[in-house]
C-alpha positions in Angstrom: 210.2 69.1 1.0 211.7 65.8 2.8 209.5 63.4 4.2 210.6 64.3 7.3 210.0 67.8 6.9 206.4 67.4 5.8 205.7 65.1 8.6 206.5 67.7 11.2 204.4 70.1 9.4 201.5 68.3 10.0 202.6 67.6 13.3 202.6 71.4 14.4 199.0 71.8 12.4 197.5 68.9 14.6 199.1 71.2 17.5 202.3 69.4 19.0 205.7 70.2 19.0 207.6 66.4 18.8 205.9 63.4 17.1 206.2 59.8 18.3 206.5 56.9 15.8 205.3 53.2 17.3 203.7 51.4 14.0 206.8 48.8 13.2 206.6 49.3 9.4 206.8 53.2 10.2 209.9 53.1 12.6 212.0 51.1 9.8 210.3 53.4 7.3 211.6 56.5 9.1 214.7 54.8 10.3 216.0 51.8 7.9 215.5 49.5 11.0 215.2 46.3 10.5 214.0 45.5 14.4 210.9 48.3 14.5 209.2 46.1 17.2 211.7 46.8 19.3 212.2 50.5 18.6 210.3 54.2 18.2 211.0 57.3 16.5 210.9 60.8 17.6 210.2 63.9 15.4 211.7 67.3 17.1 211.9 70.8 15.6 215.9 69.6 15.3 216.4 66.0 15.8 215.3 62.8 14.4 215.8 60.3 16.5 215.4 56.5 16.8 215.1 54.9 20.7 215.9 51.4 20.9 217.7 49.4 23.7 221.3 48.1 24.0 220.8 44.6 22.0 220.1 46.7 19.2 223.1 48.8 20.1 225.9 47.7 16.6 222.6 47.0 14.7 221.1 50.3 15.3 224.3 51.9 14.2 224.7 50.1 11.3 221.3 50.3 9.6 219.6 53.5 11.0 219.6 56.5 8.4 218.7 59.0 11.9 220.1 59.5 15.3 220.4 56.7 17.6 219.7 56.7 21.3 219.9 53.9 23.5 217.4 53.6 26.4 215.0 51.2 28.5 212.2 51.9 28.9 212.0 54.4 25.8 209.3 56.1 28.0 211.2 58.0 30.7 213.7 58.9 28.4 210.9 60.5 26.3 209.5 61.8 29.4 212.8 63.2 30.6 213.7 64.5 27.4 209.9 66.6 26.2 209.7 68.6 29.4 206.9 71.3 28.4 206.6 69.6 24.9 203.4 68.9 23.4 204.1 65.4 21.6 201.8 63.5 18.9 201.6 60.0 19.2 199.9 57.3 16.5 196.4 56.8 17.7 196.0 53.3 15.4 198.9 51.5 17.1 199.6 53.0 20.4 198.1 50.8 23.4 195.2 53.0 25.6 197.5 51.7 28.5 200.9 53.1 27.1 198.9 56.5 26.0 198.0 56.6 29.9 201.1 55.8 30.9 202.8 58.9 29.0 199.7 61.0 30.0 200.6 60.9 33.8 204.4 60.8 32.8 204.1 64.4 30.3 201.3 66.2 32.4 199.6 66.3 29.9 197.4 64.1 27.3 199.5 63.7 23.5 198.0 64.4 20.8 196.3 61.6 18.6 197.0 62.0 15.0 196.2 58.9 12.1 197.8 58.4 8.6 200.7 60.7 8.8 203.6 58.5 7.9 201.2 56.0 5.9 200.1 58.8 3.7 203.8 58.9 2.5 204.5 55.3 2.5 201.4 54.9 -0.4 204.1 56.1 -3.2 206.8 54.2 -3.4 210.5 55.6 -4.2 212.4 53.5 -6.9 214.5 52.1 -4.1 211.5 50.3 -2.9 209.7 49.2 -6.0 213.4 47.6 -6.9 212.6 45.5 -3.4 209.4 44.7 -4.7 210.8 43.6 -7.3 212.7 41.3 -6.2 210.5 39.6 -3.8 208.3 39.3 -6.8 211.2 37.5 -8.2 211.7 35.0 -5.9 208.0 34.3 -5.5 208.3 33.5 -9.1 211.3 31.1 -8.5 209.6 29.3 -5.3 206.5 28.7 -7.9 208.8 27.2 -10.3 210.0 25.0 -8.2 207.0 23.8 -6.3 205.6 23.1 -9.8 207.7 20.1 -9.6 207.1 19.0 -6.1 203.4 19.0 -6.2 201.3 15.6 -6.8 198.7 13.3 -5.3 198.9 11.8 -2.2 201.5 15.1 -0.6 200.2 17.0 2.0 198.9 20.8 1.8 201.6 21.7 4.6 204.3 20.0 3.0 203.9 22.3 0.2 203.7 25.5 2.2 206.9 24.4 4.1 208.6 24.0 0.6 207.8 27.5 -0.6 208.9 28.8 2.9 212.7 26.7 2.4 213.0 27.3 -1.6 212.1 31.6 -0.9 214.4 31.7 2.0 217.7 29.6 -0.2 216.4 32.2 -2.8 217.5 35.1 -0.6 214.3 36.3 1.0 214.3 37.3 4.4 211.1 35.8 5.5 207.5 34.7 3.6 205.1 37.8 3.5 203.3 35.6 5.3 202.0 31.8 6.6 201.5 30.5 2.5 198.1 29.4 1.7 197.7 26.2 0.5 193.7 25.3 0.0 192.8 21.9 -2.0 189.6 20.6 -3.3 186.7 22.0 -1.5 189.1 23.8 1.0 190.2 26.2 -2.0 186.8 27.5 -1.1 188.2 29.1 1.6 189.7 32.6 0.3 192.2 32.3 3.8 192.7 28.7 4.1 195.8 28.0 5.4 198.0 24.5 5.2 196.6 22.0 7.2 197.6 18.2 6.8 195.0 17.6 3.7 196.2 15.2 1.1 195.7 16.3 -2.8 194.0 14.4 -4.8 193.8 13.9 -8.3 190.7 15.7 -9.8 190.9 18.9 -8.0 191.8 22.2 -7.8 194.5 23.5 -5.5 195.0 27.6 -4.5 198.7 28.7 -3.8 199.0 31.8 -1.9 202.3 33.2 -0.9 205.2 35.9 -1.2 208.7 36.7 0.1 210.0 39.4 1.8 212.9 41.2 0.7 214.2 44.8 2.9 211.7 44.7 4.4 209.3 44.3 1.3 206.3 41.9 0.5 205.7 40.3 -2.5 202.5 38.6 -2.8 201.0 36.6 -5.7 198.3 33.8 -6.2 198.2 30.8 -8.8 195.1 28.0 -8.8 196.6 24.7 -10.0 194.6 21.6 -11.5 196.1 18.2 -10.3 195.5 15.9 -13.7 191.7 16.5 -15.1 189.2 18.9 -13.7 185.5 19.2 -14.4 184.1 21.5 -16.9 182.6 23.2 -14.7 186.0 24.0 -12.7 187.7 25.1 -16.0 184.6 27.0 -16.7 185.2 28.5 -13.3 189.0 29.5 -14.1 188.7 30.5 -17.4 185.7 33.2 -15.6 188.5 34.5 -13.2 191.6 34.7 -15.2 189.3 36.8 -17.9 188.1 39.1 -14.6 192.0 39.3 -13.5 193.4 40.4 -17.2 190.5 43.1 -17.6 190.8 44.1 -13.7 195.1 44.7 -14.6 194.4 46.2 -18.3 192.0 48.9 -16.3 194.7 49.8 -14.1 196.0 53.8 -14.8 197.1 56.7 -13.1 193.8 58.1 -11.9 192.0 54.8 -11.5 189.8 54.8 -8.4 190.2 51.5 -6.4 185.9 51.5 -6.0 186.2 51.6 -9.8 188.3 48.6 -10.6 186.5 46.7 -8.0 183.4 47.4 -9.6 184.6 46.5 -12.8 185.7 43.0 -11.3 182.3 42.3 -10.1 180.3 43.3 -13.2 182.8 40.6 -15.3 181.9 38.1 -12.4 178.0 38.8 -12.6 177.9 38.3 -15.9 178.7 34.6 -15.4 176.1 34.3 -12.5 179.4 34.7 -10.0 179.6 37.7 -8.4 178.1 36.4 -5.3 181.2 34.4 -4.7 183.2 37.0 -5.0 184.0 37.3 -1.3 186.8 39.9 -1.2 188.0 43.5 -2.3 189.6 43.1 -5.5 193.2 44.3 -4.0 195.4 46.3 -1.9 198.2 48.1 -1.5 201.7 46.7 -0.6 204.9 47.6 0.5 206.4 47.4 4.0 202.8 45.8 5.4 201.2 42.8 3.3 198.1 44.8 3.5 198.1 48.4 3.4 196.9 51.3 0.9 195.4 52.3 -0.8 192.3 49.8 -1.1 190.4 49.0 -4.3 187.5 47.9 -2.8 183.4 48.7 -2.5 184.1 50.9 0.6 186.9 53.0 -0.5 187.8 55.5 -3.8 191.4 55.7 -3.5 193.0 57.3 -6.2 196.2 55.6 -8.1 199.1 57.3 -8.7 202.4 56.5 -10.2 204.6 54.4 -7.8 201.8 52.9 -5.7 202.0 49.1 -5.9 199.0 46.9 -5.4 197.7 43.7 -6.1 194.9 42.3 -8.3 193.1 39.2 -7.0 189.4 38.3 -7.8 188.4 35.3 -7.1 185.4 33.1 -6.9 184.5 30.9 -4.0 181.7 28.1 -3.7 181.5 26.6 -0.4 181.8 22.8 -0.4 183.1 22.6 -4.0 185.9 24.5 -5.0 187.7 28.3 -4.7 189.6 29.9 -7.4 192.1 33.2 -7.2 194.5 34.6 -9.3 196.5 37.3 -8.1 199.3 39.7 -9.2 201.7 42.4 -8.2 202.0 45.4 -10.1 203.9 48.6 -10.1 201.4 51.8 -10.9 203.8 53.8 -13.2 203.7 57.2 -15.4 202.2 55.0 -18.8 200.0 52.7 -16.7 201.4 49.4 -15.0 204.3 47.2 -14.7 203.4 43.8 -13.4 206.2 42.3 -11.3 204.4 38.6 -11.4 205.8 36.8 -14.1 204.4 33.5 -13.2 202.4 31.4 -15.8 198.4 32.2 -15.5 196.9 30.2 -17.6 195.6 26.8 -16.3 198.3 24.4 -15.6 197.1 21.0 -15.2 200.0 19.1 -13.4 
């Protein structure tokens, strides 16, 4: 059964007739559009169709895989067009206001359904995890490179601006997002992006960045030491690159995400760190930096071949120092391919 079939199954169980598409990273997942803010799609018994407006009008024909209809506002079209349809709508991303708005417009209230189209996305087909791939690729390649940019004396946002120029001359369409750079005690901060923070010999510094190819996120981590660290800092490391390698070795078809995660934190406690530990141990990634499944406390997603997630414990102390190391792999049929190639152990630059 096609994706597209199965959708609309579920559709009709939830009780409509058409289904409306709003979540970006669905519309070009349904569609192969690369400008999903600015379109939807529409699931009918027939017809797949994707609504955008006339800038879009050459793009749309060259990259969508479904029917194209130009129109603005998509709304009275949609009204105009489901007369006595029952239509579904994406309850996570559609506004109250626009679910109003096609209330009074329909006559009557759509359907709210969650998770349809992101239940598919969780396993990738090989198309994608070759995307993937390649943005893990590049990421690689920009780490190279900043390797021999970074010293003393340069600022943390002059580092995330070269990652953005080197990924982008490497062929990525965009980063996966703004790169963390966090140095000295501001690697504490598991989200700390560049700010104008000089390095300094002595301390640590935490990279965080990825590439987007298609569409696709990479996303990786590396902790750097600038000259000599303390003990206690390599000590640190050394605790969080032996998590990450058990954490990735642990990872098979039919793993539970709560699982892993809990494995994480019982390395991590045994070296009187756990409480640092601030974060889920990883995620899924694809279309969305952050999307499923979740290895985390909360959840017990189960892995399957062709999900792709990442692996990231780290351990942060505020007012001294953070560390993360994190990795993109590929679940597959034997156990895991890990698309971060990048160098892991300690580099001291």
């Amino acid at each position: 059964m096609s994706v597209r079939d199965a959708l609309y199954e579920r559709v009709q169980e939830a009780g409509a007739e058409a289904f409306l598409v709003s979540a970006p990273a669905n519309v070009r997942y349904l569609s192969g559009f690369s400008s999903p803010e600015d379109g939807v799609v529409v699931l009918l018994p027939e017809r797949t169709i994707l609504i955008t407006d006339g800038r879009y009008l050459a793009q749309a024909d060259e990259e969508s895989t479904v029917e194209v209809v130009i129109a603005r506002p998509w709304q009275e079209w949609l009204a105009a067009t489901l007369q006595g349809v029952r239509l579904a709508v994406e309850a996570d991303h559609m506004t109250l206001a626009t679910y109003e708005q096609l209330s009074q417009e329909l006559g009557h209230c759509p359907v709210r359904v969650s998770g349809l189209v992101e239940g598919h996305r969780l396993i990738k087909y090989e198309v994608e995890i070759a995307h993937l791939r390649r943005a893990a690729e590049i990421t690689d390649a920009a780490f190279d490179h900043i390797l021999e940019v970074i010293r003393p004396g340069i600022q943390e946002v002059e580092i995330s601006l070269e990652l953005e120029r080197h990924m982008r001359l490497c062929g990525a369409d965009s980063s996966s997002f703004d790169p963390i750079v966090a140095s000295g005690p501001r690697s504490a901060m598991p989200h700390g992006r560049a700010s104008q923070r000089v390095l300094r010999t002595g301390e640590l510094v935490t990279l965080d960045f990825g590439a987007v190819v298609s569409g696709y996120h990479s996303d990786m981590t590396r902790t750097l030491a600038l000259g000599k660290i303390s003990a206690q800092h390599t000590a640190l490391y050394d605790a969080v690159l032996t998590t990450q390698t058990e954490a990735i070795a642990a990872v098979v078809p039919g793993a539970r995400g709560a699982e892993l995660d809990r494995l994480a934190r019982d390395r991590l406690a045994e070296q009187g760190l756990a409480e640092y530990f601030a974060h889920s141990l990883g995620h899924g990634v694809g279309l969305q930096i952050h999307e499923g499944p979740r290895l985390s406390q909360r959840f017990d997603d189960l892995l399957m071949p062709g999900m792709v997630i990442t692996i990231e414990p780290g351990v942060y102390i505020p007012g001294d120092v953070g560390v993360r190391i994190e990795d993109l792999l590929a679940v597959t049929q034997e156990g895991t391919e890990v698309l971060s190639k990048s160098e892991k152990g300690l580099i001291q630059l």
